[in-house]
Backbone as CSV, one residue per row, in Angstrom:
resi,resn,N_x,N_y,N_z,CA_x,CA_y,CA_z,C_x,C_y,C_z
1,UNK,3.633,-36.690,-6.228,4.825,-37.407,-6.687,6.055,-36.835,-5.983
2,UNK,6.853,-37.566,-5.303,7.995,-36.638,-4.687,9.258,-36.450,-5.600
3,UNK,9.569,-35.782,-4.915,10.411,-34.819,-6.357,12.035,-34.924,-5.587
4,UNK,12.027,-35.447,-4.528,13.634,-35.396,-3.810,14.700,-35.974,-4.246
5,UNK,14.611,-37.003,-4.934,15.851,-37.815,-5.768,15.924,-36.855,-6.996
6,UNK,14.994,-36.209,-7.484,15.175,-35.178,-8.655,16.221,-34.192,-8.421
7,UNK,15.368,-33.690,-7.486,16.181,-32.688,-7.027,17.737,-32.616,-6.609
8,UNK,17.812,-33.615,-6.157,19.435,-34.019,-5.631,19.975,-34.542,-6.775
9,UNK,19.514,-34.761,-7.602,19.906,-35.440,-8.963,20.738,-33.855,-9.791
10,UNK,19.551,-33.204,-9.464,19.619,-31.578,-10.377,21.262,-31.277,-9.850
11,UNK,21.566,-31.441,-8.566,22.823,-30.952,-8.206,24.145,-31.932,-8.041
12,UNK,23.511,-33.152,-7.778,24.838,-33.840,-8.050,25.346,-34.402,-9.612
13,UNK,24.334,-34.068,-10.315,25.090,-34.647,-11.783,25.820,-33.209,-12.463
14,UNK,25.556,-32.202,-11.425,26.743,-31.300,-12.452,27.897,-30.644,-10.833
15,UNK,28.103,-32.079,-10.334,29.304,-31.976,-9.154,29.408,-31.537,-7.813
16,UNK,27.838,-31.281,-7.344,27.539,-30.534,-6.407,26.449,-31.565,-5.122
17,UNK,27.419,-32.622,-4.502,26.954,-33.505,-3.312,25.879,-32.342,-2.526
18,UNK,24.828,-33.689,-2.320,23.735,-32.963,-0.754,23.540,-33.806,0.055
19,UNK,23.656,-33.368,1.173,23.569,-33.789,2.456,22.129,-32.776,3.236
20,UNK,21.163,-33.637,3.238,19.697,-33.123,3.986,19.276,-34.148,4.560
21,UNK,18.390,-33.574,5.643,17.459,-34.275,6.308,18.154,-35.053,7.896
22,UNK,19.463,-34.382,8.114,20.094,-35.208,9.018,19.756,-35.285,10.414
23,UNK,20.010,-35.765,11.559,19.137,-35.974,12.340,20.162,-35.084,13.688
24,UNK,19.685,-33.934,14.509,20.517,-33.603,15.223,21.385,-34.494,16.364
25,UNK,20.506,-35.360,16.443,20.842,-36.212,17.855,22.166,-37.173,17.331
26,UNK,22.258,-36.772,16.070,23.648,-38.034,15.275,24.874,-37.151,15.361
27,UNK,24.694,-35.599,15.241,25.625,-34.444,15.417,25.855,-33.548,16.524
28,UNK,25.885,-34.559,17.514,25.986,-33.920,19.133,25.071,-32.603,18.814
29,UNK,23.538,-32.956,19.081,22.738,-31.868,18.874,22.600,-30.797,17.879
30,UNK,23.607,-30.547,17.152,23.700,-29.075,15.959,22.707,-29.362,15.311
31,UNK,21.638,-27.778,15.631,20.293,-27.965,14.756,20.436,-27.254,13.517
32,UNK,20.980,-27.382,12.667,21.470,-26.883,11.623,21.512,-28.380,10.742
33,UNK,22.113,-29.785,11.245,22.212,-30.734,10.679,21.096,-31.218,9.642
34,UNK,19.640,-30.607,10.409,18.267,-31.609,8.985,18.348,-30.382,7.964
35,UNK,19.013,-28.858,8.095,18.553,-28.382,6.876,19.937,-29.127,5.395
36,UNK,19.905,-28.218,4.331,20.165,-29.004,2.807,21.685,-28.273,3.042
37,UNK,22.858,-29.024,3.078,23.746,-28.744,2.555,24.762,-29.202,1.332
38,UNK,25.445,-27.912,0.983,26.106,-28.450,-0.325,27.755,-28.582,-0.354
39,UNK,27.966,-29.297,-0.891,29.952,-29.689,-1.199,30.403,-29.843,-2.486
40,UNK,31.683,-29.172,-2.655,32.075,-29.876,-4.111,33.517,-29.819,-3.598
41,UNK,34.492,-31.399,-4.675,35.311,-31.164,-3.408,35.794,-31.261,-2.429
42,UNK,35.129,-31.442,-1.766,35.586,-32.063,-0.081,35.579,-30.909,0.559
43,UNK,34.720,-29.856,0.346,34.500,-28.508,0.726,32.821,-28.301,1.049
44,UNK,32.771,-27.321,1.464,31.435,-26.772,1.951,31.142,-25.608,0.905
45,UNK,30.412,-25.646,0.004,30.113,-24.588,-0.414,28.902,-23.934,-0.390
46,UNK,28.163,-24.295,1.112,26.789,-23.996,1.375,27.006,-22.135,1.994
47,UNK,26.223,-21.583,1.285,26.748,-19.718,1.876,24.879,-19.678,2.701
48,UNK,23.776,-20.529,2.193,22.887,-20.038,2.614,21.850,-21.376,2.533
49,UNK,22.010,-22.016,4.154,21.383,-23.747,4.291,20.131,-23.865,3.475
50,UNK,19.547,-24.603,2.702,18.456,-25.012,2.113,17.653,-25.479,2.970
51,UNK,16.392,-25.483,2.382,15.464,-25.881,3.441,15.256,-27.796,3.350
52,UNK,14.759,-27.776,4.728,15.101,-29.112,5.215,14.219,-30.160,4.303
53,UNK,14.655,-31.434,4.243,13.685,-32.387,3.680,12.395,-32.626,3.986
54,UNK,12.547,-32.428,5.558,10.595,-32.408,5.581,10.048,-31.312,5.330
55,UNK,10.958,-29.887,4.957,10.277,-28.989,4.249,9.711,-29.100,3.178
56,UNK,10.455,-30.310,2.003,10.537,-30.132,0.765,9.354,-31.571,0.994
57,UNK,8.830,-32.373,1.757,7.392,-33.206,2.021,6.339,-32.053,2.029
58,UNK,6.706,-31.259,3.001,5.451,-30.097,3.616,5.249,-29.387,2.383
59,UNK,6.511,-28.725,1.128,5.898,-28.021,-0.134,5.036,-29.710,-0.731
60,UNK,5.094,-30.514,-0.827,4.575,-31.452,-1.744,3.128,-31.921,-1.207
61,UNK,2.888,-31.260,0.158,1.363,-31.224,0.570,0.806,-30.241,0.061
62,UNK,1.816,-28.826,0.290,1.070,-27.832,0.194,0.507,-27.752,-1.558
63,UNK,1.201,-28.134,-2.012,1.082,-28.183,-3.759,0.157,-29.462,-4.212
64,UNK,-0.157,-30.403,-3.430,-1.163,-31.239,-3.733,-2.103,-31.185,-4.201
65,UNK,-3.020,-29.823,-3.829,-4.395,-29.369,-4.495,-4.008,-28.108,-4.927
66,UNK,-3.632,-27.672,-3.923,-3.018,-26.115,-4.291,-2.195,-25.695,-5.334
67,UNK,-2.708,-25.434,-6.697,-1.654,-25.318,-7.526,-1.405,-23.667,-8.434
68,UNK,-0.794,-22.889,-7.079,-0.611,-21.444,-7.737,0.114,-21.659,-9.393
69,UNK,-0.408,-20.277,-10.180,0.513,-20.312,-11.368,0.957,-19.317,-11.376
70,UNK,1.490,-18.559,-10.454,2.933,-17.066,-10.120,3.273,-17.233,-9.052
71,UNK,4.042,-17.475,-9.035,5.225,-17.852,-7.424,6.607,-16.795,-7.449
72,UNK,6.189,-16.621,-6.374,7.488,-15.482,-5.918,7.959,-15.739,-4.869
73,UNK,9.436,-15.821,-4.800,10.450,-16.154,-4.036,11.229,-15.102,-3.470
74,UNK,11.711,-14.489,-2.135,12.197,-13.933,-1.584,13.600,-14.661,-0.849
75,UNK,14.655,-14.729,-1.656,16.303,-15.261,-1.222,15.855,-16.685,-2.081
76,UNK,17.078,-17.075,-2.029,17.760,-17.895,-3.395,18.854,-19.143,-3.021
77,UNK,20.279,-18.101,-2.275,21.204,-19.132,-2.305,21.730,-19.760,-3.517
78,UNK,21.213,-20.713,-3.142,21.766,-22.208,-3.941,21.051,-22.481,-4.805
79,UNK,19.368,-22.041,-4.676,18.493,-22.765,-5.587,17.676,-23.370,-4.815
80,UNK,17.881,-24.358,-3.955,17.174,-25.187,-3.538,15.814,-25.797,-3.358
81,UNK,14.969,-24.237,-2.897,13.916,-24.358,-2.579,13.230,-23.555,-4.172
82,UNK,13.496,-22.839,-5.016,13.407,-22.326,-6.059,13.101,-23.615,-7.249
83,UNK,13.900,-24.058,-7.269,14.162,-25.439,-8.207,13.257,-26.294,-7.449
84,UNK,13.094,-26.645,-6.200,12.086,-27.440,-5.380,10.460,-27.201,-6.022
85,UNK,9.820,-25.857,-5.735,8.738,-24.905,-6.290,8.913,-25.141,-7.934
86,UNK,9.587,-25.300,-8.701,9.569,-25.222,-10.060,9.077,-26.717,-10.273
87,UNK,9.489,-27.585,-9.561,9.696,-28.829,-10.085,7.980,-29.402,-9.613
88,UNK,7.679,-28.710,-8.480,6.594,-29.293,-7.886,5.324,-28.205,-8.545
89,UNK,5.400,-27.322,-9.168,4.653,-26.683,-10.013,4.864,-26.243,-11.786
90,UNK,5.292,-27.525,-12.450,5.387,-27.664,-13.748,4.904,-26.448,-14.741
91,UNK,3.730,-26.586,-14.397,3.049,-25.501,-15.312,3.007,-23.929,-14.588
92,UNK,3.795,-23.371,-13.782,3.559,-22.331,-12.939,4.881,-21.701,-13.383
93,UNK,4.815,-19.942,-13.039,5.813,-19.464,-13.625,6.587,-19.210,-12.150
94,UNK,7.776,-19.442,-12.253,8.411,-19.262,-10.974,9.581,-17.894,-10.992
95,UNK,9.992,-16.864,-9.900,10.491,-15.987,-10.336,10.659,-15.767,-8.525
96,UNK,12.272,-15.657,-8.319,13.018,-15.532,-7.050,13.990,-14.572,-7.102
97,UNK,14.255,-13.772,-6.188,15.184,-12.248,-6.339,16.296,-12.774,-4.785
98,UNK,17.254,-12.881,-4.878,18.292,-13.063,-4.085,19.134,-11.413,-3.817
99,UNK,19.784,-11.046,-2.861,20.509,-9.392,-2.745,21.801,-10.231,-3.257
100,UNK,22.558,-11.293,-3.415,23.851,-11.546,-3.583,24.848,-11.123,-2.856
101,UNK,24.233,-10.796,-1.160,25.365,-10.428,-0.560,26.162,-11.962,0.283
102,UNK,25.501,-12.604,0.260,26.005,-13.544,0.904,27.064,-14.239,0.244
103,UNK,28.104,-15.297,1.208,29.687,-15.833,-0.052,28.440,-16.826,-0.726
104,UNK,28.777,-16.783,-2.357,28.604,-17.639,-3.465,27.325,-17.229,-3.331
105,UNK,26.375,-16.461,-2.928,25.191,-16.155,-3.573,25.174,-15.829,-5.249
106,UNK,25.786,-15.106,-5.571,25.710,-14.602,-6.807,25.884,-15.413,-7.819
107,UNK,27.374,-16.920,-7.789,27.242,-17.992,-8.167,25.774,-18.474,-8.109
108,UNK,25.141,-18.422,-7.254,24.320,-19.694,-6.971,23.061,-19.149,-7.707
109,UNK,23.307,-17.550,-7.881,21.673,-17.066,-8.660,21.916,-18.058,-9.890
110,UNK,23.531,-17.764,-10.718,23.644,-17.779,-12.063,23.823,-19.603,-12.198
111,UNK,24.137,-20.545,-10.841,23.867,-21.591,-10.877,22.766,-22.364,-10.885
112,UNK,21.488,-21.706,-10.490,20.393,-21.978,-10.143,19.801,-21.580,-11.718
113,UNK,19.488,-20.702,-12.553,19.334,-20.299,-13.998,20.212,-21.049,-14.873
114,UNK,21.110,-21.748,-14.436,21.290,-22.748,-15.354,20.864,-23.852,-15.768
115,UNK,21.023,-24.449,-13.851,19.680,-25.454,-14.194,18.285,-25.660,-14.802
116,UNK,17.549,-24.532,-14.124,16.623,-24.377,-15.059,16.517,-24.268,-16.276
117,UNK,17.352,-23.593,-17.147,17.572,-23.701,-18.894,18.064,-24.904,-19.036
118,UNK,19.040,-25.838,-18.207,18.866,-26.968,-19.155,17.642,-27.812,-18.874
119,UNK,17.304,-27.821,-17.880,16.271,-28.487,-17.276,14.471,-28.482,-17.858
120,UNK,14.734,-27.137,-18.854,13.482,-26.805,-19.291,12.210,-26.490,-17.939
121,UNK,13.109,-26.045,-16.852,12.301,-25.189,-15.732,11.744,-24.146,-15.734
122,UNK,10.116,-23.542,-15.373,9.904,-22.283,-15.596,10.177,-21.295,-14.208
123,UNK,11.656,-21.546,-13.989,12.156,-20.590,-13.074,13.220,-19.828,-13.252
124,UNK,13.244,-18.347,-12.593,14.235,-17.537,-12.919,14.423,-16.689,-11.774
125,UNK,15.820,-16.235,-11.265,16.535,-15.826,-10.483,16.912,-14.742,-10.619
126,UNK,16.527,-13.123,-9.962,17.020,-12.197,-10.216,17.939,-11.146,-9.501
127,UNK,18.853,-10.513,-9.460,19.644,-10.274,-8.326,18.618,-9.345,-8.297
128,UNK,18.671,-8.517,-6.845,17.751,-7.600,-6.249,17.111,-7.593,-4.779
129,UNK,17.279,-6.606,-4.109,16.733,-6.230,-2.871,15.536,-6.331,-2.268
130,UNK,14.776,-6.441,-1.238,13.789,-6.525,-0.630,14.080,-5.297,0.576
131,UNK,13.011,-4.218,0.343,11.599,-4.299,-0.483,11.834,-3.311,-1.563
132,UNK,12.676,-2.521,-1.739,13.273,-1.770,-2.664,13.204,-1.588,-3.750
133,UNK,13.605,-3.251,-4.139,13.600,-3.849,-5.772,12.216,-4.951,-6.199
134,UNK,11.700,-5.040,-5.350,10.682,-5.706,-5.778,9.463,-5.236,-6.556
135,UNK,8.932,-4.146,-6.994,7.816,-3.897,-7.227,8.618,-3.508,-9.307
136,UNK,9.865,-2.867,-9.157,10.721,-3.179,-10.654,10.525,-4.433,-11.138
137,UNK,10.681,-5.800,-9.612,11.386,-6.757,-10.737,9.871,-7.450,-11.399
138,UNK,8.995,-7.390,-9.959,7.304,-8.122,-10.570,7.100,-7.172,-12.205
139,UNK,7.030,-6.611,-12.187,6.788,-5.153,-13.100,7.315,-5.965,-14.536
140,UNK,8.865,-6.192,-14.663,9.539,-6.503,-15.368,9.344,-7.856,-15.848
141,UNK,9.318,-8.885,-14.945,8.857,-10.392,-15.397,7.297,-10.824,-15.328
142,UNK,6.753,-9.415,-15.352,4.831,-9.580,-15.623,4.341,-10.566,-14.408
143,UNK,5.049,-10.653,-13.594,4.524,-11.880,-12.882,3.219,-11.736,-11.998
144,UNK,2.542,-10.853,-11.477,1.680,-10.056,-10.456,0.163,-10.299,-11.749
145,UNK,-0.652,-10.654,-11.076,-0.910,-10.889,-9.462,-0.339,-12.883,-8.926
146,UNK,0.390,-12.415,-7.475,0.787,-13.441,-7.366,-0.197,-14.417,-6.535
147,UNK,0.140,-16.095,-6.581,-0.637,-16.305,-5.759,0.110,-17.042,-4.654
148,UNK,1.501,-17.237,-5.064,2.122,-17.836,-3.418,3.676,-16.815,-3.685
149,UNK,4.105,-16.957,-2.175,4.839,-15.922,-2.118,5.921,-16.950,-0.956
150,UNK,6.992,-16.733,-0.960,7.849,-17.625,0.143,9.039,-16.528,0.315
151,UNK,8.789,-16.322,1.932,9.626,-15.262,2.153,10.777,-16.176,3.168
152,UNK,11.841,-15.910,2.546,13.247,-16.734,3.174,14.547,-16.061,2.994
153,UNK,14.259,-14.718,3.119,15.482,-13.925,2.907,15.891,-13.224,4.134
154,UNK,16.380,-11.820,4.513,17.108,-11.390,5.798,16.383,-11.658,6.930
155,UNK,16.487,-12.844,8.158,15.883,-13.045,8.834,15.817,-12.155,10.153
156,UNK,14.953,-11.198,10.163,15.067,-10.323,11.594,13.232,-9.669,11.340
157,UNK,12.942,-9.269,12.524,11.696,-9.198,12.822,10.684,-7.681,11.903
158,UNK,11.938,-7.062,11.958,11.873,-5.622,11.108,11.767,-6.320,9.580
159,UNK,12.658,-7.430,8.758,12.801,-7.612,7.551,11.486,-8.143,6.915
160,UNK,11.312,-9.126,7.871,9.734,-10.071,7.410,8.424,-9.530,7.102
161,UNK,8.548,-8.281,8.043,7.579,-7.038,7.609,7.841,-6.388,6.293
162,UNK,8.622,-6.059,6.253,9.147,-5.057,4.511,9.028,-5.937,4.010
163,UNK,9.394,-7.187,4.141,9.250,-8.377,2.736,7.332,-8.284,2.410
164,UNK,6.617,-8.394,3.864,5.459,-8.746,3.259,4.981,-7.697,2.778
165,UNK,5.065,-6.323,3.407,4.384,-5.232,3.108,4.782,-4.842,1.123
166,UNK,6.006,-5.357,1.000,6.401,-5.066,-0.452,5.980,-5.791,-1.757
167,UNK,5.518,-7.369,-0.942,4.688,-8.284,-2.544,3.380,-8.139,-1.612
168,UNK,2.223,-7.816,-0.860,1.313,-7.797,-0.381,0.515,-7.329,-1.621
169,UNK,0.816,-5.630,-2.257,0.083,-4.870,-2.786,0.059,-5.676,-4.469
170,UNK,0.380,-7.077,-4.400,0.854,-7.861,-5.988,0.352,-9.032,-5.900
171,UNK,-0.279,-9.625,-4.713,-1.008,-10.456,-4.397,-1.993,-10.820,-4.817
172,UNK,-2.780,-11.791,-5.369,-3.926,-12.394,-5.911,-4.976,-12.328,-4.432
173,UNK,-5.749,-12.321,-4.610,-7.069,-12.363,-3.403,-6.891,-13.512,-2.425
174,UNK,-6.363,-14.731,-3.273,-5.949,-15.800,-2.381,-4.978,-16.973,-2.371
175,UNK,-3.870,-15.471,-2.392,-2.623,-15.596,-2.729,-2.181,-16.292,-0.950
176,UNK,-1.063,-17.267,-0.911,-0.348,-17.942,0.231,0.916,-17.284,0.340
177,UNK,0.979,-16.900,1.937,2.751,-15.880,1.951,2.938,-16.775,2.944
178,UNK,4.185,-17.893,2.363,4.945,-18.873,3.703,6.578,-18.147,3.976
179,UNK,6.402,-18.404,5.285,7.597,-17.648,5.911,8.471,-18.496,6.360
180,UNK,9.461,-18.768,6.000,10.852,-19.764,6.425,11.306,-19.175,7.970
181,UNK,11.903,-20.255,8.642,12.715,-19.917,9.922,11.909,-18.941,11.071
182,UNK,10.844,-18.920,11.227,9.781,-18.226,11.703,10.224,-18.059,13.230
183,UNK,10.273,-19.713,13.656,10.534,-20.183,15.690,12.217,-20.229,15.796
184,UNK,13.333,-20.756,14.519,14.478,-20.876,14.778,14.977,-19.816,14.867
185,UNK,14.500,-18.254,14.380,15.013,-16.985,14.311,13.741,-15.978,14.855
186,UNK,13.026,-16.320,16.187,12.395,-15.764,16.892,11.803,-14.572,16.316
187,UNK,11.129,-14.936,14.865,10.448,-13.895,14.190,8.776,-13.885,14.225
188,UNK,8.309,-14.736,14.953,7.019,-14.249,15.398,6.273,-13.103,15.636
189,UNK,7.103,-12.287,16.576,6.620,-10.854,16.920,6.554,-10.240,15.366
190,UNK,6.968,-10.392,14.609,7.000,-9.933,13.056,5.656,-10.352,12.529
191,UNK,5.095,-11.745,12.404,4.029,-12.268,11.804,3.097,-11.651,12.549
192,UNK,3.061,-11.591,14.346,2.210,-10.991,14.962,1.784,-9.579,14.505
193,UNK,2.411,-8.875,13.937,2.322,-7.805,13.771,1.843,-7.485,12.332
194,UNK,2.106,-8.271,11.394,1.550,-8.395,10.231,-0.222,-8.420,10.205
195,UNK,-0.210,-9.852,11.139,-1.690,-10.202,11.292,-2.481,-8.753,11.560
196,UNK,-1.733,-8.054,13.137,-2.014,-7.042,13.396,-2.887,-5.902,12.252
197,UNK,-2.398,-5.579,11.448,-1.907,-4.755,10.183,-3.073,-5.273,9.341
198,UNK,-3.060,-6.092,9.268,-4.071,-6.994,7.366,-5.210,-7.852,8.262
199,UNK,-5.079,-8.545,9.660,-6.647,-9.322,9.457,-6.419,-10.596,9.173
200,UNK,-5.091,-10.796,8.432,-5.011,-11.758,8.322,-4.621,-13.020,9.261
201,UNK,-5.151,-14.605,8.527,-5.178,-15.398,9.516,-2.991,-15.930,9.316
202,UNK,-3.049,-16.426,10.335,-1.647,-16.870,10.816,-1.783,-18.657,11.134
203,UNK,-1.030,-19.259,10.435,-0.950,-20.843,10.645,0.447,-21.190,10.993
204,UNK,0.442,-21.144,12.344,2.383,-21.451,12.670,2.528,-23.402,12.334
205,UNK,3.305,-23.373,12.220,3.724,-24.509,11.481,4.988,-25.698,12.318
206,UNK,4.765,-26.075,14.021,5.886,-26.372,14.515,6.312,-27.628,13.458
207,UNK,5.401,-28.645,13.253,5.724,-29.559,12.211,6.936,-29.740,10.760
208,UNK,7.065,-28.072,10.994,7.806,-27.913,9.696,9.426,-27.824,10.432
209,UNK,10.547,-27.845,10.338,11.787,-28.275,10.635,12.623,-27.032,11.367
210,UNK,11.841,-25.848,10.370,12.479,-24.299,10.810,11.463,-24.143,11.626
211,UNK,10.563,-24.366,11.442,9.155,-23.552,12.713,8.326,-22.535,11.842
212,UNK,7.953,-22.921,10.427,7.615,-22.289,9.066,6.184,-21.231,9.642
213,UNK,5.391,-20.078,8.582,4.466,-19.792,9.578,4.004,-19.798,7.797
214,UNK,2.315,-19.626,7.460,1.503,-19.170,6.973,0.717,-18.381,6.629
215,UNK,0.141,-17.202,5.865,-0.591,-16.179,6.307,-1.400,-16.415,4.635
216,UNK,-2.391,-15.791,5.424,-3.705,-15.824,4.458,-4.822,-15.193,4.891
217,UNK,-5.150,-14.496,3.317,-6.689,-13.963,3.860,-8.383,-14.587,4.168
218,UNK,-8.231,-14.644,5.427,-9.694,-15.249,5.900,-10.335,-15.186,4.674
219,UNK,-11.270,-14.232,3.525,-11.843,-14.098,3.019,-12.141,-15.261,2.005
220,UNK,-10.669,-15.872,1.696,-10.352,-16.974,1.054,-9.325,-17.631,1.608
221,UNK,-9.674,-18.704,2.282,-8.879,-19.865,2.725,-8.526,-20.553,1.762
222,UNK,-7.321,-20.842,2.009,-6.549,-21.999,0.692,-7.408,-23.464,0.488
223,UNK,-7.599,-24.134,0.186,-8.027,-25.527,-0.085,-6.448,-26.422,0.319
224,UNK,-5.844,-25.752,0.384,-4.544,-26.623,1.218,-4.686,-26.816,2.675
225,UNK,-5.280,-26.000,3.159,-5.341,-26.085,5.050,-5.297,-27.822,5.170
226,UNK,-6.370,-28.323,4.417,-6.918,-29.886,4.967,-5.483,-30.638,4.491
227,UNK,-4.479,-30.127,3.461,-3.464,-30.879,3.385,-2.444,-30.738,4.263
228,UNK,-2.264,-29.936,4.955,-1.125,-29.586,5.457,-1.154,-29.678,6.953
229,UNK,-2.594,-29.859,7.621,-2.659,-30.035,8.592,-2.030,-30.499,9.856
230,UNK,-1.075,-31.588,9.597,-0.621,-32.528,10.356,0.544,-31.507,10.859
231,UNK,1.036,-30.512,9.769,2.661,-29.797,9.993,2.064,-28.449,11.440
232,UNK,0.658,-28.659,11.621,0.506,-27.353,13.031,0.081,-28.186,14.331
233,UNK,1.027,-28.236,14.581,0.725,-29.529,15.810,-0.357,-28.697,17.266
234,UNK,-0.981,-29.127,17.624,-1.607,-28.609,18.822,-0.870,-27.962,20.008
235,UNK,-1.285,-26.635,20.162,-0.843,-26.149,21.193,-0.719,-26.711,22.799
236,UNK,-1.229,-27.822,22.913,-1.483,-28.657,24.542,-0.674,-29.539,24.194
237,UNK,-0.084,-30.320,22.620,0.454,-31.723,22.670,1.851,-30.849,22.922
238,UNK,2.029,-29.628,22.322,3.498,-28.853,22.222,3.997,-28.746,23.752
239,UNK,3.186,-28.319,24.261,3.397,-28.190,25.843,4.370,-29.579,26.697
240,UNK,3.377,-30.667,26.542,3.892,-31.999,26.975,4.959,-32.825,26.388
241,UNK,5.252,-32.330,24.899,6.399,-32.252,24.493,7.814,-31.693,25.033
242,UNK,7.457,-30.446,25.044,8.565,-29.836,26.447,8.332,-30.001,27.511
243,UNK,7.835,-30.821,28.116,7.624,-31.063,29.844,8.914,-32.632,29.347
244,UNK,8.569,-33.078,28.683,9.294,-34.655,28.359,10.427,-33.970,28.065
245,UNK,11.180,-32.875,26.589,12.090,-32.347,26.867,12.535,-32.030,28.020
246,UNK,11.974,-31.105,28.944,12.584,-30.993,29.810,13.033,-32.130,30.397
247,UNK,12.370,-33.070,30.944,12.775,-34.031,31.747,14.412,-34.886,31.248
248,UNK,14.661,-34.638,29.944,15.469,-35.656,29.099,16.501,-34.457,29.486
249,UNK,16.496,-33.062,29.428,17.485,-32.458,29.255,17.969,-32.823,30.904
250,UNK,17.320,-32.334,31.874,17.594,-32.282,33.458,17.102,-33.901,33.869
251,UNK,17.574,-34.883,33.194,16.786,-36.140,33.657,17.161,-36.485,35.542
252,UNK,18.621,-35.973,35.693,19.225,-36.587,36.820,18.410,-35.570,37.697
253,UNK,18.073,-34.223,37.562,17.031,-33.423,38.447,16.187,-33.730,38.622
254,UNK,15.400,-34.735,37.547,13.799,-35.189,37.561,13.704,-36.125,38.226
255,UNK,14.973,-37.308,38.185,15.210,-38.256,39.145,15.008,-38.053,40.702
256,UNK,15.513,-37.269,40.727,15.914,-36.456,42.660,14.629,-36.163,43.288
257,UNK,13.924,-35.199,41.985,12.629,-34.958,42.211,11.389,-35.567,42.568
258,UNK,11.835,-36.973,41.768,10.754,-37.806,41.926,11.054,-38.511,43.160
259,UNK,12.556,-38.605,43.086,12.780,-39.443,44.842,12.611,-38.634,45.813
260,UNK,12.785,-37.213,45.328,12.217,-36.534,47.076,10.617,-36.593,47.499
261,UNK,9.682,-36.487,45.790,8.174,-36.681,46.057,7.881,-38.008,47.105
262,UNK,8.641,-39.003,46.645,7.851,-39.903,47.167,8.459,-39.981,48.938
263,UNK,9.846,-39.796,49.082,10.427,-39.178,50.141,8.807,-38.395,51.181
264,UNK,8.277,-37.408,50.693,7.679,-36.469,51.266,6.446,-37.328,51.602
265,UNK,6.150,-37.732,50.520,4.393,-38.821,50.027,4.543,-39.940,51.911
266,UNK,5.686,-39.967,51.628,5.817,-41.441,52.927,5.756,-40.633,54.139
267,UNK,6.448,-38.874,54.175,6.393,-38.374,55.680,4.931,-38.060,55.504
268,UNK,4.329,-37.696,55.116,2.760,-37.635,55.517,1.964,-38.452,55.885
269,UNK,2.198,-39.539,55.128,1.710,-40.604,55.341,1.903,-41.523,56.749
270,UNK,2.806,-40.487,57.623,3.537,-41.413,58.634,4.662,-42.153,58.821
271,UNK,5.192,-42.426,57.688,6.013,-43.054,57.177,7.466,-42.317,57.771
272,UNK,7.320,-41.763,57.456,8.768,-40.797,58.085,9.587,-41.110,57.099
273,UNK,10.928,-40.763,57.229,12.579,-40.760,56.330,13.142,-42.310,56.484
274,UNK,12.350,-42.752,57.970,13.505,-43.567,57.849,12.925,-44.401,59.654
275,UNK,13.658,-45.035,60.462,13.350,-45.933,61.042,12.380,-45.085,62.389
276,UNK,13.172,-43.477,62.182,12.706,-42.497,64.091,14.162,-42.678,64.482
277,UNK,15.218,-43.443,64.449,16.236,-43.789,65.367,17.281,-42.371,64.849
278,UNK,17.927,-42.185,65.824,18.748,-41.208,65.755,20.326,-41.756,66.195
């Protein structure tokens, strides 16, 4: 059931416009345009972009069969993706830790816990650090053992590691750790290194809007793989994708190129440049 008019519902009936899913090519390229932003106002009061609309399709695959009941959230913001996970797992207890350093994070923990209490959501927002504060806050809201985990907080290659290494040891056997902004914030070498470490399998995700990644233990594969499939596009179609990028970015080079090939195709052929006359 999609849950996106809900959701935008959750924030514009208490004054808070969204703008998601926009298309870069409408905003002289800015790839920032498909993720979730917020206004009240005639203002921007987005401190930390939400994840994009075909993110919030890709959670509604992944939750199709897959239906964890302890979800843990790593960064917050606004809510977005918190309230997204609550809404698309009814009966599941949901529990997200934001640091509140960002502008209006701290609003947005105590905005995001509101909704949910009126909303009768089983989600809750706690201020607190990664990896520091995490093993207090599971501890405290009983939530462990978990079985999905969504890490979307300080994006750098060093952070994604401490995030996983810190809910890893709270993990259910076949528990799902999805990683936000994976290809847009060149944090791969991070997942690589995880895999490294645990064994575990890695599902990069170009399909998903940020470049999302997956990790899971071989031992137990999710029953989601067969849903979600479509979001890991093939490594050979990705390729010819950027050969066509390229061509669109340098089209007037590709042009030249192709007129000098055939230019060359005709001097071999005998053909020469042009009549012989000088």
């Amino acid at each position: 059931m999609p849950i996106i008019a809900r959701l935008v519902a959750l924030y514009e009936s208490r004054g808070i416009t969204v703008a998601t899913g926009l298309s870069p090519t409408r905003f002289a390229g800015f790839p920032n345009a498909p993720f979730t932003w917020f206004f009240k106002d005639g203002a921007s009061v987005t401190n930390g972009l939400g994840i994009a609309m075909q993110e919030i399709y890709f959670f509604e695959c992944l939750f199709a069969r897959f239906r964890p009941e302890r979800l843990f959230a790593i960064g917050n913001a606004a809510g977005w993706s918190t309230l997204a996970l609550a809404l698309l797992n009814p009966t599941a207890q949901i529990v997200a830790i934001d640091a509140g350093f960002d502008r209006n994070a701290l609003d947005g923990i105590a905005f995001t816990n509101r909704i949910a209490a009126e909303e009768a959501l089983a989600a809750r927002v706690v201020e607190g650090k990664s990896p520091g504060d995490v093993p207090r806050i599971l501890a405290e809201t009983d939530l462990a053992p978990l079985d999905f985990v969504f890490i979307d907080g300080y994006h750098s290659i060093e952070q994604v590691q401490l995030d996983f290494r810190a809910v890893r040891p709270f993990g259910a056997p076949g528990c799902l750790y999805l990683f936000h902004d994976v290809a847009n914030f060149a944090l791969q070498p991070g997942i690589d290194r995880i895999v490294a470490e645990t064994g575990f399998v890695a599902r990069i995700l170009p399909g998903t809007t940020s470049g999302m990644a997956l990790l899971y233990n071989p031992a137990h594969p999710p029953t989601a793989l067969d849903d979600i499939a479509p979001f890991a596009a093939a490594p050979a179609t990705l390729g010819l994708i950027e050969a066509e990028a390229w061509k669109h970015r340098h089209r007037h080079l590709a042009r030249w190129r192709r007129s000098l090939d055939k230019r060359l195709g005709r001097a071999r052929s005998g053909g020469g440049f042009g009549d012989g006359s000088k």
